[in-house]
C-alpha positions in Angstrom: 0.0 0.0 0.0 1.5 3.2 -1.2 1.5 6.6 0.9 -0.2 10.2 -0.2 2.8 11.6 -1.6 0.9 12.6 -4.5 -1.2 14.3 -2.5 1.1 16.1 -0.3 3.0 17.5 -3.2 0.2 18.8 -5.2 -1.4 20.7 -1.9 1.7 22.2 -1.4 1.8 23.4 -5.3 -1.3 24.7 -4.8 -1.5 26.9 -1.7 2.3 28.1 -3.1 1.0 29.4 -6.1 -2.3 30.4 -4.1 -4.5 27.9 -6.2 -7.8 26.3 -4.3 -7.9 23.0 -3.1 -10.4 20.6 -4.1 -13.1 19.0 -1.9 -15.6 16.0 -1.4 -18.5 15.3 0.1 -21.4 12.9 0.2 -22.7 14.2 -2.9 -19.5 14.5 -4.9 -15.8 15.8 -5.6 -15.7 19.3 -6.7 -12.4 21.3 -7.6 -12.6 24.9 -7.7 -12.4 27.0 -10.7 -8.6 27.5 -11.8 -7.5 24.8 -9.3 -4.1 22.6 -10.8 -5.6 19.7 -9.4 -8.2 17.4 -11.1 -11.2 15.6 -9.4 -9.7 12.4 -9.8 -7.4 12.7 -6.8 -7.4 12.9 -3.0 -10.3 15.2 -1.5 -11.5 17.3 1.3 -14.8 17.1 3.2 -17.1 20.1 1.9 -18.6 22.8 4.0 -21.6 23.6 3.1 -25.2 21.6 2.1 -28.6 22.9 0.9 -31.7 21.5 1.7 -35.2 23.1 0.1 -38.3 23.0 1.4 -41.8 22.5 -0.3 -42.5 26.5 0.3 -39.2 27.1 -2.0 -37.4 28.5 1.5 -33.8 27.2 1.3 -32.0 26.1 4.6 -27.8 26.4 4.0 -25.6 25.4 6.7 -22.0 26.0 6.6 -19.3 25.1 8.3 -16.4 28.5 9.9 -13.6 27.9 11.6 -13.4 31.4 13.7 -10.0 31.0 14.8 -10.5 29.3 18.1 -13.5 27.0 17.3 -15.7 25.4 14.3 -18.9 26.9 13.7 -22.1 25.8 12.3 -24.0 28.4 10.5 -27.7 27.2 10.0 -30.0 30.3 7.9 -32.7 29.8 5.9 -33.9 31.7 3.0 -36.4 32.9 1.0 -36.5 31.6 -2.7 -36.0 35.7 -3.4 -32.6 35.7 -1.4 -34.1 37.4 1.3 -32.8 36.3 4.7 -35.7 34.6 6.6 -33.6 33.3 10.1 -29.6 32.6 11.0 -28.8 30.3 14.1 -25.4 29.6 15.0 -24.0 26.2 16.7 -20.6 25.7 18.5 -19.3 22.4 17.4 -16.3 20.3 18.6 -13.4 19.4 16.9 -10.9 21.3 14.3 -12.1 19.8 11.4 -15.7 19.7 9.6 -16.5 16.1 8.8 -18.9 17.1 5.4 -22.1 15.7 6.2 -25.2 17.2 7.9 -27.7 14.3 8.3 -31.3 14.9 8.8 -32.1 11.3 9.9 -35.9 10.2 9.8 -36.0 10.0 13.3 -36.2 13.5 13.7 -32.7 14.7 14.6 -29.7 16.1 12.7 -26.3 14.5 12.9 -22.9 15.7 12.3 -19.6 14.5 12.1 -16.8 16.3 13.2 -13.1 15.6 14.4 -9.2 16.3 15.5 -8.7 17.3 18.2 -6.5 15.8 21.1 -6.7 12.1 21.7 -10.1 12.2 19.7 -10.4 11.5 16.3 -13.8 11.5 15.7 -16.9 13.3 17.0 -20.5 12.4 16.1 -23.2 14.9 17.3 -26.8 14.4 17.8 -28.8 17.4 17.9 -32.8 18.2 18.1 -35.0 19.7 14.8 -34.2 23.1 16.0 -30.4 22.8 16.6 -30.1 21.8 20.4 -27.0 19.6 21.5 -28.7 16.3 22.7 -25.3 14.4 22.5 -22.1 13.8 21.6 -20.2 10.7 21.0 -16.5 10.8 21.2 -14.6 7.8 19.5 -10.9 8.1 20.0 -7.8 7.8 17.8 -6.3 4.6 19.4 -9.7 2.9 19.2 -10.2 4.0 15.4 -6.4 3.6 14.4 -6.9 7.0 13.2 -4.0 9.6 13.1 -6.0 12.1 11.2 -10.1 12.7 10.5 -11.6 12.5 7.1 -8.1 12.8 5.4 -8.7 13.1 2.0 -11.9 11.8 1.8 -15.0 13.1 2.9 -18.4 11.5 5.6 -22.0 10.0 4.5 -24.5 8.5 7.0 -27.2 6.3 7.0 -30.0 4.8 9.8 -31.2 1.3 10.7 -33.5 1.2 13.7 -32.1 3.3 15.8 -28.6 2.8 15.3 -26.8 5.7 12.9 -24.2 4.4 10.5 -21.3 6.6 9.8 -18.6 5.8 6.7 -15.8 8.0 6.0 -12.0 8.6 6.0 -9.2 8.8 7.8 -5.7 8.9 7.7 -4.1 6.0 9.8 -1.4 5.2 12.5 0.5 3.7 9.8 0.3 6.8 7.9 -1.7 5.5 5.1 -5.3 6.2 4.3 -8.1 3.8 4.3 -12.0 4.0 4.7 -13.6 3.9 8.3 -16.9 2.8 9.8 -18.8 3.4 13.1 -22.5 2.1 14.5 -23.9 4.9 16.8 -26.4 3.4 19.4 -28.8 6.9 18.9 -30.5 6.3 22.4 -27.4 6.1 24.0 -25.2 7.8 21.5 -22.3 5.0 21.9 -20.6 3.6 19.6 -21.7 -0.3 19.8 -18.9 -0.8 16.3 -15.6 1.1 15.7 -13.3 0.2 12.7 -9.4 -0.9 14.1 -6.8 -1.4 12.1 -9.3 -3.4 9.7 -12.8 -2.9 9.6 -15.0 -5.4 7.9 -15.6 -2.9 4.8 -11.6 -1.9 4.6 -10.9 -0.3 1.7 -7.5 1.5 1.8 -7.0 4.7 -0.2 -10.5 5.4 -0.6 -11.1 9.0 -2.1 -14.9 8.9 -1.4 -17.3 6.9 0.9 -21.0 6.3 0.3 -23.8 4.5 2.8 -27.4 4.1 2.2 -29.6 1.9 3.8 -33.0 -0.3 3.6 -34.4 -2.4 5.5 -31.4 -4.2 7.6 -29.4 -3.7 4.5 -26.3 -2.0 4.3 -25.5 -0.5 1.1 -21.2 0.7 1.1 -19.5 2.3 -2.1 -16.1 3.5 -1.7 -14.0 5.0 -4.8 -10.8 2.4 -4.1 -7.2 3.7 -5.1 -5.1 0.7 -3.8 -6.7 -3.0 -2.6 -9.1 -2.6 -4.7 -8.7 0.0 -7.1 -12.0 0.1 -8.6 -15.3 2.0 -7.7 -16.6 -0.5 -5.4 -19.7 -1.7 -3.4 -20.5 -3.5 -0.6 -23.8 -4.9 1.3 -24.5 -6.4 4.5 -27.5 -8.0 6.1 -27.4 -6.3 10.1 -29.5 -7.7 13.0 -29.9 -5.7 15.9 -29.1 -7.6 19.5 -28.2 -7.0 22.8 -24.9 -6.1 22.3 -25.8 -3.7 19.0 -26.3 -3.5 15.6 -23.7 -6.2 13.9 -23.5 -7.2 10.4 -24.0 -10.8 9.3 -23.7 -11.7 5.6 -22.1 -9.5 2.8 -21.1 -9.7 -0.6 -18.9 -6.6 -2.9 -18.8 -6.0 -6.4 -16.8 -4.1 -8.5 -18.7 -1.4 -10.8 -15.3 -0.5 -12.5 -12.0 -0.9 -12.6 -9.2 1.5 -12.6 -6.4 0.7 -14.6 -2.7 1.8 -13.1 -0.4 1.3 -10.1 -2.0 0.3 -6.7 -2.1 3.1 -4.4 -0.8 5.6 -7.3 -3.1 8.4 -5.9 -4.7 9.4 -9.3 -7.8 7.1 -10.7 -8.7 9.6 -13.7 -12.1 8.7 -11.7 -14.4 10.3 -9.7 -17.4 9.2 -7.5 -19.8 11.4 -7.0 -23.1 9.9 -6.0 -24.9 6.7 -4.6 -28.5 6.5 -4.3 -31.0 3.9 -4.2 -33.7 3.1 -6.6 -36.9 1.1 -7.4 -35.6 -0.7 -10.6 -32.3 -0.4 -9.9 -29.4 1.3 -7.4 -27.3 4.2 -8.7 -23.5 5.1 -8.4 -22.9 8.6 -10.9 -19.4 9.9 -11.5 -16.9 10.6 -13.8 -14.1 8.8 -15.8 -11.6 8.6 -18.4 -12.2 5.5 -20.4 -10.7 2.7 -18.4 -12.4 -0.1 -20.5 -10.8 1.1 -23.3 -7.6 1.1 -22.2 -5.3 -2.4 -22.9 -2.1 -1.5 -21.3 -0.8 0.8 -18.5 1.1 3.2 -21.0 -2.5 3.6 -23.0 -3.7 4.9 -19.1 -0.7 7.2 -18.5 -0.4 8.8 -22.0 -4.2 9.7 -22.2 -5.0 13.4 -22.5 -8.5 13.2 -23.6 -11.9 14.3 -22.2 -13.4 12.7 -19.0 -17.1 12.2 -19.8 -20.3 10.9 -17.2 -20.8 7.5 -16.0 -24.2 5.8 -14.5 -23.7 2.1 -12.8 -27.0 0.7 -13.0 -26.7 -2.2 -10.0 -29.0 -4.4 -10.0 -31.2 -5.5 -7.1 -29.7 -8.6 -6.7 -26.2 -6.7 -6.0 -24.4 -9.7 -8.1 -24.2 -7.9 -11.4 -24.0 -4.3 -12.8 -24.3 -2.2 -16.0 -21.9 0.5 -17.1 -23.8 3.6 -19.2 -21.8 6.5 -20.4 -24.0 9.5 -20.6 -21.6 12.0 -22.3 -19.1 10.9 -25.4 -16.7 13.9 -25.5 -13.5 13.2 -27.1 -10.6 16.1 -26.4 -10.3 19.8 -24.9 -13.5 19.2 -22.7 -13.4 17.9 -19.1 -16.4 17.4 -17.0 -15.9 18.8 -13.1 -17.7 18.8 -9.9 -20.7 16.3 -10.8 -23.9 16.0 -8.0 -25.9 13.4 -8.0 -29.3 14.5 -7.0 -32.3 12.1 -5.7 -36.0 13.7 -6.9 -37.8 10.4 -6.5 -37.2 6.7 -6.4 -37.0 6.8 -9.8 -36.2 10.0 -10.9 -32.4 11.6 -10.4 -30.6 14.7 -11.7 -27.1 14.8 -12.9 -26.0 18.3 -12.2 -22.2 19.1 -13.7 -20.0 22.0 -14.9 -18.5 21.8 -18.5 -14.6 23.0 -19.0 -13.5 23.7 -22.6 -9.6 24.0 -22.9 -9.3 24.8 -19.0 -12.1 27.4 -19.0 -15.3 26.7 -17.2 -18.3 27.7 -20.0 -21.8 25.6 -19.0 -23.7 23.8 -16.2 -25.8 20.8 -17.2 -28.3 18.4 -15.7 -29.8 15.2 -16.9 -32.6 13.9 -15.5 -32.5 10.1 -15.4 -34.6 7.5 -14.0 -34.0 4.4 -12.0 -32.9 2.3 -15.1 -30.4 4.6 -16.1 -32.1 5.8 -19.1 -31.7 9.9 -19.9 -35.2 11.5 -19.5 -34.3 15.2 -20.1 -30.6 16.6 -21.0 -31.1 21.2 -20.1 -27.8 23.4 -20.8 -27.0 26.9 -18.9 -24.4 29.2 -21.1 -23.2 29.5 -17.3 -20.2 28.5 -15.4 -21.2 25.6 -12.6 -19.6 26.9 -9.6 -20.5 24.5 -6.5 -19.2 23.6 -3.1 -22.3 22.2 -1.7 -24.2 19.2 -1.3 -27.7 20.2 -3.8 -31.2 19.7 -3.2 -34.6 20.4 -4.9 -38.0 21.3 -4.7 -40.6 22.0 -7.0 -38.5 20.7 -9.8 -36.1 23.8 -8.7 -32.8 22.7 -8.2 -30.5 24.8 -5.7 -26.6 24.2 -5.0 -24.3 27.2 -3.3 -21.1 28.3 -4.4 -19.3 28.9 -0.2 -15.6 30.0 -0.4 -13.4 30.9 2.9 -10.9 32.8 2.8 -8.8 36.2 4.2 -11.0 38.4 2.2 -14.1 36.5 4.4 -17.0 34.4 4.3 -18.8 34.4 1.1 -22.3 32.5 -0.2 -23.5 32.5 -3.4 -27.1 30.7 -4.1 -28.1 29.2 -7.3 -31.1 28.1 -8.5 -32.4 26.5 -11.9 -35.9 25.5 -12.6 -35.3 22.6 -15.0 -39.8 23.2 -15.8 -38.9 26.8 -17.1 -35.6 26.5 -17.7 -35.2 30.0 -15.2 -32.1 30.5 -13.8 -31.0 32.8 -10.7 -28.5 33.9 -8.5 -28.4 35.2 -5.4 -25.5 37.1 -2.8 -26.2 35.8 0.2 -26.3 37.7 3.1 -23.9 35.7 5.9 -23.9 38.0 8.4 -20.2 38.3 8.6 -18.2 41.3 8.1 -15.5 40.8 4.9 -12.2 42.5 4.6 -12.6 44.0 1.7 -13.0 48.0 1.4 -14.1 49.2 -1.6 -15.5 48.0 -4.6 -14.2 50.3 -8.0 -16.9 50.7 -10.1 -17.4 53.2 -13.5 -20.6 55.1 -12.5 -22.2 55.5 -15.9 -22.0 53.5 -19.3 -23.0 55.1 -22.4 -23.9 51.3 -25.1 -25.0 50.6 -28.5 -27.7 48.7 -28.9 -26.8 45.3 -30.3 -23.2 44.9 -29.0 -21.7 43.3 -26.1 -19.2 45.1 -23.5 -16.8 44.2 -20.6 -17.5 45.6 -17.0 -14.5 45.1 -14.8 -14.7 45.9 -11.0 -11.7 46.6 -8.8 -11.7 45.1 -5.2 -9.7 46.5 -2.7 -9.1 45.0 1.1 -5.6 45.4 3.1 -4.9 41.3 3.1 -3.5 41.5 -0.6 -0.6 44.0 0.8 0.7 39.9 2.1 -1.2 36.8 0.3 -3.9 36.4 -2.3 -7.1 35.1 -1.6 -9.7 34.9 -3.5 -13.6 35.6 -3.3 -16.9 35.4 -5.9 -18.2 38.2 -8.0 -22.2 38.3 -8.0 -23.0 41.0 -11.1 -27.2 41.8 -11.7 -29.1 43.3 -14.0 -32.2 45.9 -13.6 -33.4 45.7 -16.7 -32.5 42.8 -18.9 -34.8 43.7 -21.8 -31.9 46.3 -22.2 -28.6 44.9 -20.5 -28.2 41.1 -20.3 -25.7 39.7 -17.9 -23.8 37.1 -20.1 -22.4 35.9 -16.8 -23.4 36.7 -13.5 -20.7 34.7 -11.6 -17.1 35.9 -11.7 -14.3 34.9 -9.6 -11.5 37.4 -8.4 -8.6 36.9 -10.9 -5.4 35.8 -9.2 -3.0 38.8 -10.1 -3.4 41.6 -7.1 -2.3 45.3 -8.3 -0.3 47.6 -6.4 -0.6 45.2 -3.5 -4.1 46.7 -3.0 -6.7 45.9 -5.8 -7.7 42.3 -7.6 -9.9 42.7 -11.1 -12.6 40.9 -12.3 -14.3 40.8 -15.3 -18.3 40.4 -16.6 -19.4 40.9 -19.8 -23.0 42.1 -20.7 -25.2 42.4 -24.3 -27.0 45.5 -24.5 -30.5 44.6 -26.4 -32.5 47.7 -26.8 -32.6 51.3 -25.7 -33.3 51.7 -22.4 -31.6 52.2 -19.1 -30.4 49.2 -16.9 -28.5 49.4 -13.6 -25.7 46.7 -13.5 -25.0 45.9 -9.4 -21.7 44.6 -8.8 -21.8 42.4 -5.2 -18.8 40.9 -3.1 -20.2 39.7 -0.1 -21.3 42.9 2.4 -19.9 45.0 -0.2 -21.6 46.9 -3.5 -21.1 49.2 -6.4 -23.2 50.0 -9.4 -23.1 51.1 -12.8 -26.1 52.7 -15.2 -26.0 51.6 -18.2 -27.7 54.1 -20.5 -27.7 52.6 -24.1 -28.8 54.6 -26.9 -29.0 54.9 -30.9 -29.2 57.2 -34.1 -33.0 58.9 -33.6 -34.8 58.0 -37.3 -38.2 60.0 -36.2 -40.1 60.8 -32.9 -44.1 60.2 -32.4 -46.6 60.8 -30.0 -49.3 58.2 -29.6 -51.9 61.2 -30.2 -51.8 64.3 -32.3 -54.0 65.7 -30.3 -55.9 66.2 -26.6 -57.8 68.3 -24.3 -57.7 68.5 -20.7 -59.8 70.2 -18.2 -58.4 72.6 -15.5 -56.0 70.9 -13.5 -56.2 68.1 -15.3 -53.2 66.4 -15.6 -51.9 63.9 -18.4 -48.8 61.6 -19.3 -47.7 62.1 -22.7 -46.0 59.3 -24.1 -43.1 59.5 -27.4 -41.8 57.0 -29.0 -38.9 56.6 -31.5 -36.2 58.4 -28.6 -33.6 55.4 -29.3 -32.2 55.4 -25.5 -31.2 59.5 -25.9 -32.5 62.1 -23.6 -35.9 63.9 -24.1 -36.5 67.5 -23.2 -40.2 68.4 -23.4 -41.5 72.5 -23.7 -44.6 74.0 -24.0 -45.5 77.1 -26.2 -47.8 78.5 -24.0 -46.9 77.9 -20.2 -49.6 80.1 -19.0 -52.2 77.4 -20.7 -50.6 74.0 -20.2 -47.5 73.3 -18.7 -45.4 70.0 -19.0 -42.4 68.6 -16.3 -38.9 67.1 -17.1 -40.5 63.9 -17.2 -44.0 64.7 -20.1 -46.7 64.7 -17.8 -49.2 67.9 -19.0 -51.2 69.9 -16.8 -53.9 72.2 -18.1 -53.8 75.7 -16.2 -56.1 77.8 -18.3 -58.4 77.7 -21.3 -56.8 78.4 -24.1 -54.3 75.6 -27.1 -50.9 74.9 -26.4 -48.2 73.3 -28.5 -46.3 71.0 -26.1 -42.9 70.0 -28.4 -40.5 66.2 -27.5 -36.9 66.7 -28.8 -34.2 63.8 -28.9 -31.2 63.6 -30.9 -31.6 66.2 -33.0 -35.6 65.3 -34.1 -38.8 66.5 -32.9 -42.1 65.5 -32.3 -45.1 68.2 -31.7 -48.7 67.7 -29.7 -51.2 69.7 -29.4 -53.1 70.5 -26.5 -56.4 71.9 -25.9 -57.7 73.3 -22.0 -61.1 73.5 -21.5 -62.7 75.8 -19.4 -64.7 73.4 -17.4 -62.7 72.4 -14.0 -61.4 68.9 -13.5 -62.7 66.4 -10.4 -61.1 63.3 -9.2 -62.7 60.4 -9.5 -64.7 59.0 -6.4 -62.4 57.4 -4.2 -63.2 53.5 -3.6 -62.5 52.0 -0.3 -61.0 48.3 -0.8 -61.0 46.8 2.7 -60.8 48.0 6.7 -59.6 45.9 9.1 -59.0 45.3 12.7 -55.2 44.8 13.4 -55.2 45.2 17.0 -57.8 46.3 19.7 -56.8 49.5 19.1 -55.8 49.9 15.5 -57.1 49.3 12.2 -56.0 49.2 8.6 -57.9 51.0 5.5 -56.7 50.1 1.9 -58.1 51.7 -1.3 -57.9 52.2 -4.8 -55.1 54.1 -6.0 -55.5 56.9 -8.5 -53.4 58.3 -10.8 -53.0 62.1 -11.5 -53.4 63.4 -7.8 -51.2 64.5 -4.9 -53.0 62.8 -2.4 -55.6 61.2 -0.1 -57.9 62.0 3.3 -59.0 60.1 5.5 -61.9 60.7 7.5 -62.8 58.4 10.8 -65.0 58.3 14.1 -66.9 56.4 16.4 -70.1 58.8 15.2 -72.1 56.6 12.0 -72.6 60.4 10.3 -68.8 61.0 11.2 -69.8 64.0 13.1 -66.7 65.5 14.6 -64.3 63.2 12.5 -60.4 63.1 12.8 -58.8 63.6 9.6 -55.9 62.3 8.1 -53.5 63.3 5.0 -51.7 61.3 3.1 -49.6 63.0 0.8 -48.8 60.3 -1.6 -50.8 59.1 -4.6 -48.8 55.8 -4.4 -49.9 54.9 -1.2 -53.1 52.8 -0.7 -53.0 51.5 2.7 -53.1 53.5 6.3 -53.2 52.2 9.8 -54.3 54.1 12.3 -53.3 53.8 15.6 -54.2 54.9 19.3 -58.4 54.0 18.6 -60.1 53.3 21.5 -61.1 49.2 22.6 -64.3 47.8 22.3 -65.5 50.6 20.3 -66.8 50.9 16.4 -64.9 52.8 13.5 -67.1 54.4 10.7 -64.0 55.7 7.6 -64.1 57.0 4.2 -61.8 58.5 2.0 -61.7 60.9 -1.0 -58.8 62.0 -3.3 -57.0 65.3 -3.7 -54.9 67.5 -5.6 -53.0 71.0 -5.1 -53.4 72.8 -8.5 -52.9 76.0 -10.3 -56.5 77.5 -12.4 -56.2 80.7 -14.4 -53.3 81.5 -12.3 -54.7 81.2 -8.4 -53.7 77.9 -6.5 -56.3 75.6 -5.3 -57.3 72.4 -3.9 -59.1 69.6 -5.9 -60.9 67.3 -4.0 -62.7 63.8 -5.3 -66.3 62.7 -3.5 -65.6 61.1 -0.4 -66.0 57.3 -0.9 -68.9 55.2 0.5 -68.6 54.9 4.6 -67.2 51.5 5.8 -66.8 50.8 9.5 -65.0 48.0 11.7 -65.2 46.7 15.1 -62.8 47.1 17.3 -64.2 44.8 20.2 
């Protein structure tokens, strides 16, 4: 059995040149955009997990090492973004074990370890995150010199006992899988893995466990004895002493050309889930049974592609499916296997062409292995978490530490619709970055694409490099479409004070569209203002008549994006604001006159001499909010300053309190201070402050029809 000297080397390459280290987890191996290292070599637990409700709220959980201790970060959000609630959990250990386990007994479970004498912790905690127990299993017991070394922790439940697979580095200083059965009464371990467990599989990049019945279901991606991707399953029987297995049988799903223990598989593992016509194991691979000599294994440069192992029930034989058939320049990274249904999955991967990340996919399989749906996003798949989905919405997260801070980034794809969006997650956690350097304005073409590039400032790039994601949103994308809405600080810092990144955006149409820029607490925007040649300008009417104080929004068309300046010929008569809206003053014809680059467009307007009345105001609803408030809502109205309020306990409204609201976009009011027990009679009329034949004056609507509440 060979040591991780592969391993060692290439983490030391990486965090020299200031590269990101890959990471595992139940659901997958992931490797960070611009990392050296491929997905087919040792891992790292991941940090962060999703899990979506039926509402569309998403709960992420993420794992921060402040310094002293490891955090768990529980907040849930709304499908909008918005922050709903944020709980925080002290957990022990250094290291975070990558698995959050929401066992169907009602608790969550989490693995953690390294620290002291004890190798591994297992945690039990209540629905609403309160430490019930913690079992401690020690490193002499396990044989474990280090935690979840480069592999990653999956969990599974039979009865009541919790079954725990993942890594560890050993006393020999070797790697190998490891095992534990959790009593979750007692929360003691009733089976430990020594030097050899009954499942040993040494160098095992990523460990799997599902469970039915009494069956145990074990896949482990082997590097050494074996070197395949392979799976196990036991019969257990609960008895006095604990869960034990009895019976078991293994098979290999593949097998990995090259030298035992050589640290690189070309091979990944990335999911395990059971199914009602069949069990599936989803990764990715070079094309091992293709290959008829070690030398054809070392000296190929092509394309990974996607793998399905269809196992069938009977455990004794197995189907290979390759889902993808790319030959060179394209690499496959950071598949998740998702579980929809007992017979419906999704494949969720990023697509790299010649190093550069270009497209996230999914495929939607069933139970057989046979592709239901392939979907495409022209977007970069950027994910460190374990996925989940709702409503046929899937959501991953996109979590990087790092000396800049704590940063979250949400995804979410609607494989129905094919809608896609992003979101900046608020953490909570002050970054250190200080300024984001943003151009303030943008003048486009309509019809061509640009670059937007950001400088990011923060004191930590005077000594190292980290790095942090880019969020980048669009107002308006009728006018400016974000061609990508994910960046990534690029690794060069400037001046030992800035990093750059880059986004590009297609401008559609005229219009304006504000671009935000968003690095964790941090934000900057641009306006883009795109404009073209003006061919002719138009009104939607050559002509129309107002009454006094009458007040009306004229409309031109043909302005290309370019400014508009509106006068009138007669101010006296009608006048017009910065923005067209018309306002009859006094009888008389007025020529109101639209310029924009360089063309004009003239309407005419005729005041009447009759004087102009809001319409009746309508009252939509009162309610009782409290015993001594209530809520009145009505329609709003266009072409007014205002409303009042009248309100008493008297049914005539005799000696009524009166409120202004001086607003015609507001259609709501609660009043507060009313007296218990006692009935409200309210209506409401509209108003507005205008100017006729030159005197100022107030215009006021019919009051509405009386409404009235009880306050009892």
């Amino acid at each position: 059995m060979k040591q991780k000297k592969t391993l060692c080397v290439a983490l030391i390459c990486a965090l020299c040149l200031g590269l990101p280290v890959p990471a595992v987890h139940a659901a997958g191996t992931y490797t960070k955009p611009g990392s050296s290292m491929l997905t087919q070599n040792w891992a790292n637990p991941v940090k962060c997990h999703t899990v979506s409700d039926a509402k569309g709220n998403v709960t992420v959980m993420y794992s921060v090492w402040n310094g002293s201790e490891q955090i768990l970060n529980i907040d849930k959000f709304l499908s909008s973004g918005a922050k709903l609630s944020h709980k925080s959990v002290s957990v022990p250990g250094r290291t975070w074990g990558g698995a959050v386990f929401q066992a169907t007994d009602g608790y969550n479970y989490i693995a953690t370890g390294n620290d002291g004498n004890t190798a591994f912790y297992i945690s039990k905690y209540s629905a609403d995150w309160k430490l019930i127990k913690t079992a401690s299993i020690g490193k002499d017991e396990s044989y474990t010199a280090t935690a979840f070394d480069g592999g990653n922790c999956d969990m599974a439940m039979i009865g009541e006992y919790l079954i725990v697979h993942g890594a560890r580095g050993r006393k020999d200083g070797h790697q190998s899988n490891v095992t534990f059965f959790i009593d979750t009464k007692t929360m003691k371990p009733t089976y430990v893995t020594g030097e050899f467990g009954f499942d040993h599989v040494s160098h095992s990049f990523s460990q799997f466990v599902r469970s039915s019945g009494n069956q145990l279901f074990m896949v482990d991606h082997g590097d050494a004895y074996p070197r395949s991707v392979y799976l196990q399953s036991y019969e257990t029987q609960q008895t006095a002493e604990g869960l034990t297995q009895k019976s078991g049988q293994s098979l290999s799903l593949m097998d990995i050309w090259g030298d035992t223990g050589a640290n690189y598989t070309g091979t990944t593992v990335d999911g395990f889930e059971l199914g009602s016509r069949s069990h599936i194991v989803a990764g990715t691979s070079i094309p091992h049974h293709k290959f008829t000599s070690q030398e054809q294994f070392e000296d190929y440069e092509g394309s990974n592609n996607v793998y399905v192992s269809v196992v069938n029930k009977d455990l004794k034989t197995s189907s290979l499916k390759w889902l993808t058939s790319y030959i060179k320049d394209i690499q496959i990274r950071n598949l998740e296997l998702v579980k929809i249904s007992d017979d419906r999955f999704a494949l969720l991967y990023g697509v790299e062409e010649k190093g550069e990340p270009t497209s996230t996919c999914c495929k939607l399989i069933d139970s057989a292995g046979n592709v239901l749906k392939t979907s495409t996003l022209n977007k970069p798949f950027y994910c460190v978490s374990e996925p989940s989905v709702s409503r046929n919405v899937l959501t991953w997260c996109h979590y990087v530490e790092s000396e800049l801070g704590n940063f979250l980034v949400m995804n979410q794809w609607n494989l129905s619709t094919d809608k896609f969006q992003i979101f900046n997650l608020d953490t909570g956690m002050k970054s250190k970055i200080s300024k984001l350097e943003l151009a303030s304005e943008r003048q486009c073409v309509p019809g061509k694409a640009y670059e937007m590039t950001v400088n990011v400032y923060s004191s930590a790039f005077k000594h190292s490099f980290p790095t942090a994601p880019v969020v980048w949103k669009s107002s308006n994308n009728d006018v400016a479409e974000m061609l990508r809405d994910e960046t990534i600080l690029e690794d060069s810092v400037w001046n030992q004070s800035y990093k750059k990144t880059t986004t590009n955006i297609k401008v559609k149409k005229a219009g304006t569209a504000i671009i935000t820029c968003m690095v964790g607490d941090k934000t900057a925007t641009v306006k883009v203002q795109a404009k073209g040649p003006v061919k002719k300008l138009s009104f939607s009417k050559k002509k129309v008549t107002l009454k006094l104080g009458q007040s009306y929004k004229a409309v031109v068309s043909g302005s290309n994006g370019n400014k508009t300046s509106w006068k009138s010929s007669n101010a006296k008569v009608a006048k017009v604001s910065k923005t067209g809206t018309i306002t009859g003053l006094k009888k008389g014809t007025a020529k109101i006159t639209a310029a924009a680059g360089g063309k004009n467009a003239v309407l005419t307007v005729i005041v009447s001499g009759k004087k102009w009345i809001p319409p009746k105001a309508t009252i939509i609803s009162l309610r009782k909010n409290t015993k001594t408030a209530m809520t009145v809502k009505w329609k709003k109205q266009s072409g007014i300053t205002g409303y009042r309020i009248s309100y008493g306990t008297n049914k005539k409204l005799k000696k009524a309190k009166t409120i202004t609201v001086g607003k015609a976009a507001v259609s709501s009011k609660t009043i507060k201070k009313l007296k218990a027990g006692k009935t409200y009679y309210v209506k409401v009329r509209a108003y507005k402050k205008a100017q006729i034949n030159g005197k100022k004056t107030t215009i006021y609507s019919k009051w509405s029809k009386t409404e009235k509440v009880s306050l009892k």
